[in-house]
C-alpha positions as CSV (number, residue, x, y, z in Angstrom):
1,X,91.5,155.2,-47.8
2,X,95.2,156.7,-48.4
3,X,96.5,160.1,-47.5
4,X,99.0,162.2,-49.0
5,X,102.5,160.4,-48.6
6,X,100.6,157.4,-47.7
7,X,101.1,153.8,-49.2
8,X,99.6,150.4,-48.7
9,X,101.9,147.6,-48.8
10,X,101.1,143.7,-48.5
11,X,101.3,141.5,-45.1
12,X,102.5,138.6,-47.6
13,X,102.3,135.5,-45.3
14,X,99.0,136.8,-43.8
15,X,97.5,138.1,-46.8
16,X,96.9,141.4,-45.3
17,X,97.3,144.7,-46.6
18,X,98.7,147.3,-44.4
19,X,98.9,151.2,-44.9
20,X,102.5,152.8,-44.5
21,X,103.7,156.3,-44.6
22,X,107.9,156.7,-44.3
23,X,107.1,160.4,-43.2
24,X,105.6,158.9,-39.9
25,X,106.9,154.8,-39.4
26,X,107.1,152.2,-41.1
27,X,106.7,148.7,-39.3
28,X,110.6,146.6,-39.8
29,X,111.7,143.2,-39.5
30,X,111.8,143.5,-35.9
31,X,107.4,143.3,-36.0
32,X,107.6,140.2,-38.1
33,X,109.5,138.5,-36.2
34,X,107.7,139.6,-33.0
35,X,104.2,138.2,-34.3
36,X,106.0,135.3,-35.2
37,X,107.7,134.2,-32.0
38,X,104.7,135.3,-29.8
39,X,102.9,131.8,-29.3
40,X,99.4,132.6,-28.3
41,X,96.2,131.0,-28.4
42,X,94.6,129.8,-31.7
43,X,91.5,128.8,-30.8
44,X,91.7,128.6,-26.6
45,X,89.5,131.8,-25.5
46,X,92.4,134.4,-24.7
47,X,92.8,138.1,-24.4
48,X,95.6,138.8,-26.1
49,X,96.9,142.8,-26.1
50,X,99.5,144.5,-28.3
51,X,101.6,147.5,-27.0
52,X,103.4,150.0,-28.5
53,X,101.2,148.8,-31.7
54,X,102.8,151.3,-34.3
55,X,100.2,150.9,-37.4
56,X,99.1,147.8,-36.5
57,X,101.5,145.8,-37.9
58,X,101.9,143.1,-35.3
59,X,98.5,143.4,-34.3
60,X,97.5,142.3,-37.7
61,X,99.6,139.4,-38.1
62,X,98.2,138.0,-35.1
63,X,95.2,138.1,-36.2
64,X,96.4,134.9,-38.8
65,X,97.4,132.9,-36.0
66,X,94.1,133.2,-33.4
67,X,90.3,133.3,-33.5
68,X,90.8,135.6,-30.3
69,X,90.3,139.4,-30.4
70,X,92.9,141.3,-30.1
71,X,93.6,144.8,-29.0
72,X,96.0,147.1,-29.5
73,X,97.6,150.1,-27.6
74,X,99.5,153.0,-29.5
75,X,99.9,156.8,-27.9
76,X,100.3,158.6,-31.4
77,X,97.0,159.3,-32.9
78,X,98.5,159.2,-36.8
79,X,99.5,156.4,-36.0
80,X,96.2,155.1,-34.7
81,X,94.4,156.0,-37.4
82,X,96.9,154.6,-40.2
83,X,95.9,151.5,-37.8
84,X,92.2,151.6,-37.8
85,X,92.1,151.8,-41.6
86,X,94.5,149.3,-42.6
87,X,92.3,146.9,-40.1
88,X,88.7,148.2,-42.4
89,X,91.0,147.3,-45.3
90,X,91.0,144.0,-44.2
91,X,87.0,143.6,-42.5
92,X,89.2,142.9,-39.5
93,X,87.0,145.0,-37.4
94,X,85.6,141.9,-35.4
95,X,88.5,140.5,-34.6
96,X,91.3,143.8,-34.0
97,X,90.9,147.2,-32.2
98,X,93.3,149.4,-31.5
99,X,93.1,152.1,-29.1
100,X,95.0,155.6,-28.6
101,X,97.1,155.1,-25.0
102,X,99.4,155.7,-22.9
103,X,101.2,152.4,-21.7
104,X,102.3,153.7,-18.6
105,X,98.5,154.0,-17.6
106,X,97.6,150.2,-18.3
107,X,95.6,149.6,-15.4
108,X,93.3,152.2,-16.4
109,X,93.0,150.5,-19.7
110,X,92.7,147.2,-19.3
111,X,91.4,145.6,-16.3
112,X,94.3,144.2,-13.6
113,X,95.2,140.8,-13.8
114,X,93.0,139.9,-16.9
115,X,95.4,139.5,-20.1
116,X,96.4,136.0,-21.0
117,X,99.4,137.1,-23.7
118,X,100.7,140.2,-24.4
119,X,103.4,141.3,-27.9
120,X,105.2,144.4,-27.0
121,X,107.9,146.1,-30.0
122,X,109.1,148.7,-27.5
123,X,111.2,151.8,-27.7
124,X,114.8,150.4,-27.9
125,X,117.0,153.3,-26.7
126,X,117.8,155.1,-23.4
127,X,116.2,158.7,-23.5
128,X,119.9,160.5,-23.5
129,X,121.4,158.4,-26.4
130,X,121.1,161.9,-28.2
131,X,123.2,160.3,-31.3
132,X,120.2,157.8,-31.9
133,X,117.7,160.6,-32.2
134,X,115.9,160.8,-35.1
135,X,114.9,163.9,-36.6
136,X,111.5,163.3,-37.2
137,X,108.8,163.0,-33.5
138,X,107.5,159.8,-34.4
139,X,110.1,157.9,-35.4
140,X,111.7,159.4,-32.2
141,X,108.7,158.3,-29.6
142,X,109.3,154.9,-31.2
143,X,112.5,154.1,-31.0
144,X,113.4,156.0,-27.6
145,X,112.4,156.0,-23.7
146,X,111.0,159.1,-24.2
147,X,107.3,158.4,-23.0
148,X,108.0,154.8,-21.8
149,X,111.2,153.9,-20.0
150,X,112.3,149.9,-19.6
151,X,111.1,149.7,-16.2
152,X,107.7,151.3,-16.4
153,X,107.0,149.3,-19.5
154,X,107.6,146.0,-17.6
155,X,105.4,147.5,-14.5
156,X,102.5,148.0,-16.6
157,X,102.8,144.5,-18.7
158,X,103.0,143.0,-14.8
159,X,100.3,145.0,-13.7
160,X,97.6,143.1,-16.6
161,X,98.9,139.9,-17.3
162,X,97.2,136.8,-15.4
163,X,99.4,134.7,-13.5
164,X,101.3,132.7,-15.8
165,X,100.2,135.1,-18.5
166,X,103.3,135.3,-21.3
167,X,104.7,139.0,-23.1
168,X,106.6,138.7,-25.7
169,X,109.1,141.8,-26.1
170,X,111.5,141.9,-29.3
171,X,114.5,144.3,-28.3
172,X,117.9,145.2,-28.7
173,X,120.4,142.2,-27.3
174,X,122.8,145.5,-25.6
175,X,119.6,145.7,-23.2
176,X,118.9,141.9,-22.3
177,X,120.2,142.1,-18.7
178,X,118.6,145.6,-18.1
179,X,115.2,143.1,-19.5
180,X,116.2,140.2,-17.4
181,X,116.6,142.0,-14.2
182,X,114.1,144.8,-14.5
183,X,111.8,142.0,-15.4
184,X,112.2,140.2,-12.3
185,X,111.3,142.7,-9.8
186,X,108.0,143.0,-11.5
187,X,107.2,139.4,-11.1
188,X,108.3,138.1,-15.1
189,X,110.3,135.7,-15.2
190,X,112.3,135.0,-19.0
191,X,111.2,131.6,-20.1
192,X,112.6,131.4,-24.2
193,X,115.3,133.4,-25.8
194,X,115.9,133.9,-29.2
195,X,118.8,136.0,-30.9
196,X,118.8,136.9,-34.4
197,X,121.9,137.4,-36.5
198,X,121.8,139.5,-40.1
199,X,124.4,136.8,-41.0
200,X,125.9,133.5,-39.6
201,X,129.7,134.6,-37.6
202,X,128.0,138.1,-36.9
203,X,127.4,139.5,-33.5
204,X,123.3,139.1,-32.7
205,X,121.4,142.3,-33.4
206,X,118.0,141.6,-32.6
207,X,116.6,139.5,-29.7
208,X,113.5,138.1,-28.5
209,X,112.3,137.0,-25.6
210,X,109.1,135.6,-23.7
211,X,108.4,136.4,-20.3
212,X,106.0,134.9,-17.6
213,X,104.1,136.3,-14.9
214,X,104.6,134.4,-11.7
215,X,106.9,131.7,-13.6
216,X,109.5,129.3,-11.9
217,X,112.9,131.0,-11.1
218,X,115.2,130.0,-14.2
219,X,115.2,127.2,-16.7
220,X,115.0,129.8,-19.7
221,X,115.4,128.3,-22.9
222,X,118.1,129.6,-25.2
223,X,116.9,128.8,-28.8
224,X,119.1,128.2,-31.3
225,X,120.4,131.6,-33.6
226,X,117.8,133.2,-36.5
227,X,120.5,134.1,-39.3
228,X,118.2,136.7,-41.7
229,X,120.5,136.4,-44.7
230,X,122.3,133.9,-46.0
231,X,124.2,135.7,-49.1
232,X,123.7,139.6,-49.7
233,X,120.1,140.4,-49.8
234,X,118.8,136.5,-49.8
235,X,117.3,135.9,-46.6
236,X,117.5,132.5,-45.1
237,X,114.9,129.7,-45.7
238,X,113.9,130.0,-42.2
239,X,113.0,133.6,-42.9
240,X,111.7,133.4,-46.3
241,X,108.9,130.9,-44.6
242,X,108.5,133.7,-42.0
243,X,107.6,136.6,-44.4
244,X,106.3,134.3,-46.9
245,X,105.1,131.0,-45.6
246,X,107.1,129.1,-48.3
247,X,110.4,127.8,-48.6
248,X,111.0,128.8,-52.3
């Protein structure tokens, strides 16, 4: 089930094991999060996609909070195949799919107007920040607008999502007006906001934020702060429950 460099680490709200490999990506807290603030359909028939799926982190932690399929889309076949096995690992194969794609060719994926919620953890950073370039290609085409610019992300979410269909994007807070507007010339209007702090009195470094197709101009909730740690290297009870479903 491994490869060389491979490892299989542990999903430990979810129960889930999930296969890693540092030499191609490893999912962050930025995923967790994500599957945690996307609030999708339990038992209510849904189709419910995830882009820019990575190893199938998200993807598999959404599969503890619905009975609904779920599908996700990832352009790096190593990365598609760490996915596929992690979700054999599990016997998840009823429930999750993942499919080698190119997001910026949606429609030709998925059928127009047909997807009820959608998680996206999207490359954060402008093609020509050079100084954010990894050295290693698939850490790059993850974390930069190399394959997938901002705006033709948020066409292609538009272009699948139903009418009042929700996306959840986690992103970097430096970007949220790029989001904001972008997002409303595609029809997605920001609905709930959520920035997350490494510590309480420092500046947000994370945000997340769910959007919805055809939605009423404004009235976007701003939730109150997620602080990650509260001394060095404890996290907060808030996200001690998120990781681990218990307060201890």
């Amino acid at each position: 089930m491994l490869k060389d460099g491979e490892r299989l680490d542990r999903l430990e709200r979810e129960g889930l094991g999930i296969i890693q490999s540092p030499q191609v990506f490893s999912f962050s807290m930025d995923a967790v999060l994500l599957a945690d603030f996307a609030a999708i359909a339990h038992t209510r028939p849904a189709k419910i996609v995830d882009l820019c799926a990575g190893n199938g982190a998200v993807s598999l932690m959404l599969s503890a909070k619905t009975k609904n399929p779920i599908l996700g889309i990832e352009i790096q076949e190593e990365l598609v195949d760490m996915a596929k096995r992690s979700i054999e690992l599990n016997q998840l194969q009823e429930q999750v799919h993942i499919l080698q794609g190119d997001v910026r060719q949606l429609s030709s994926l998925i059928e127009k107007d047909s997807v009820d919620f959608i998680t996206c953890n999207p490359p954060y950073f402008k093609a020509l920040e050079s100084n954010q370039v990894h050295k290693k290609l698939a850490h790059t085409l993850a974390r930069h607008e190399i394959f997938l610019p901002l705006e033709e992300l948020l066409s292609a979410i538009s272009q699948v999502l139903k009418m009042r269909g929700k996306a959840y994007l986690v992103h970097r807070p430096d970007r949220l007006s790029d989001i904001i507007d972008l997002a409303r010339m595609y029809r997605l209007e920001p609905k709930r906001i959520r920035f997350v702090h490494p510590r309480a009195h420092k500046e947000a470094n994370i945000v997340l934020i769910e959007l919805m197709k055809d939605g009423s101009p404004g009235g976007a909730k701003i939730l109150p702060p997620l602080i990650v740690f509260e001394s060095e290297q404890v996290y907060t009870q808030e996200v001690r429950e998120i990781y681990y479903g218990t307060k201890s």
